[in-house]
N, C-alpha and C positions, 0 to 999 in steps of 0.2 A: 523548429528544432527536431532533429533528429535522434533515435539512437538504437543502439544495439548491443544485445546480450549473448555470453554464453552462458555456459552453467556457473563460472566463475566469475567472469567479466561486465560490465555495463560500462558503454562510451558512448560519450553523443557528443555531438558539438552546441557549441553555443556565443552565440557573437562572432564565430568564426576560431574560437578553439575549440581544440579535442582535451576532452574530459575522460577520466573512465576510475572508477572504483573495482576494486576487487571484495568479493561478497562471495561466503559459499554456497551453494546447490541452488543456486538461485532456479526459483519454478514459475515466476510470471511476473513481469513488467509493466505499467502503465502511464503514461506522461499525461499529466495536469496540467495542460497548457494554460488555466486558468490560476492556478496556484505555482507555475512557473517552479513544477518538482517531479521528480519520476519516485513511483512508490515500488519497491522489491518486495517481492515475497519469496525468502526461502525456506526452508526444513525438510521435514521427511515424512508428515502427517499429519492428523487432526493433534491439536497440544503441543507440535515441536516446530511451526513456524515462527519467522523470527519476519518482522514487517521493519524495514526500512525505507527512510526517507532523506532524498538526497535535493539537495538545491541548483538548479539547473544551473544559475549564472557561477557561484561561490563553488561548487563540489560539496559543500560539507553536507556529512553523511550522519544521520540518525537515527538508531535503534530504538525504538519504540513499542509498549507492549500493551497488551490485546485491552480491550473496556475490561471493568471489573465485571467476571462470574461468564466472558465468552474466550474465544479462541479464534484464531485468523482463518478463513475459509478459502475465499479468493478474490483477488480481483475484478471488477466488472466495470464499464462503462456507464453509466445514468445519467439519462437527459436532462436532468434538475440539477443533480449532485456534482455532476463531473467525475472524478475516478473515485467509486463504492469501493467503500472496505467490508467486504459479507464476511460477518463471522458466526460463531455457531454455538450456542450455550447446551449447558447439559440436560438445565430445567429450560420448559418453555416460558416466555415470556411475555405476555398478555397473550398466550397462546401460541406463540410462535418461538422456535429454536434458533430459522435462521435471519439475522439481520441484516439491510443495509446500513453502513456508518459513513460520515462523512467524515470528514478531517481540519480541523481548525489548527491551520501551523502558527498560528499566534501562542496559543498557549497550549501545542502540542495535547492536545486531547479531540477525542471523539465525541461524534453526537448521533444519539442512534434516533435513525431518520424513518423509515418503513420496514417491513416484513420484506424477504426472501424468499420468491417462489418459482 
């Protein structure tokens, strides 16, 4: 699977159609080819990103919002996790601010897995 962004657009194909959502200021993309989902992060800064999650085969799209007491950071790749969701708290948390989270699309919630460094 493929796909491609602009600031407003994400398209990929899948099976052999072309898919595409419209999302604003989109700022980074990731495809979970193991969770068969592309995760969007848009907004304008720390506390006004907005994390969607889209179904590669279906299109249906999800807005979903940050663990309780953090914020969406960015995107990353992990070799364990598949596509990290680093977000950033205000207070540290067992010493740390910033996390990796992974993503359970079963019952859409987070599970916060390591330290961010």
């Amino acid at each position: 699977m493929h796909y491609d962004q602009t600031n407003s657009e994400l398209t990929w194909e899948y099976g052999g159609h072309k898919q595409s959502v419209l999302l604003k200021a989109i700022e980074q993309c990731a495809l979970d080819e193991q969770l068969d989902c592309i995760f969007a992060l848009s907004g304008n800064g720390p506390g006004q990103e907005k994390l969607y999650v889209i179904e590669a085969k279906s299109g249906d799209c999800k807005s979903v919002q940050p663990p309780s007491g953090f914020s969406f950071y960015y995107l990353t790749k992990h070799p364990k996790l598949g596509v990290s969701i680093v977000c950033v708290s205000d207070e540290p948390v067992e010493g740390w601010r910033d996390w990796h989270f992974s993503f359970e699309p079963g019952s859409i919630e987070f599970k916060r897995a390591i330290p961010a460094y």
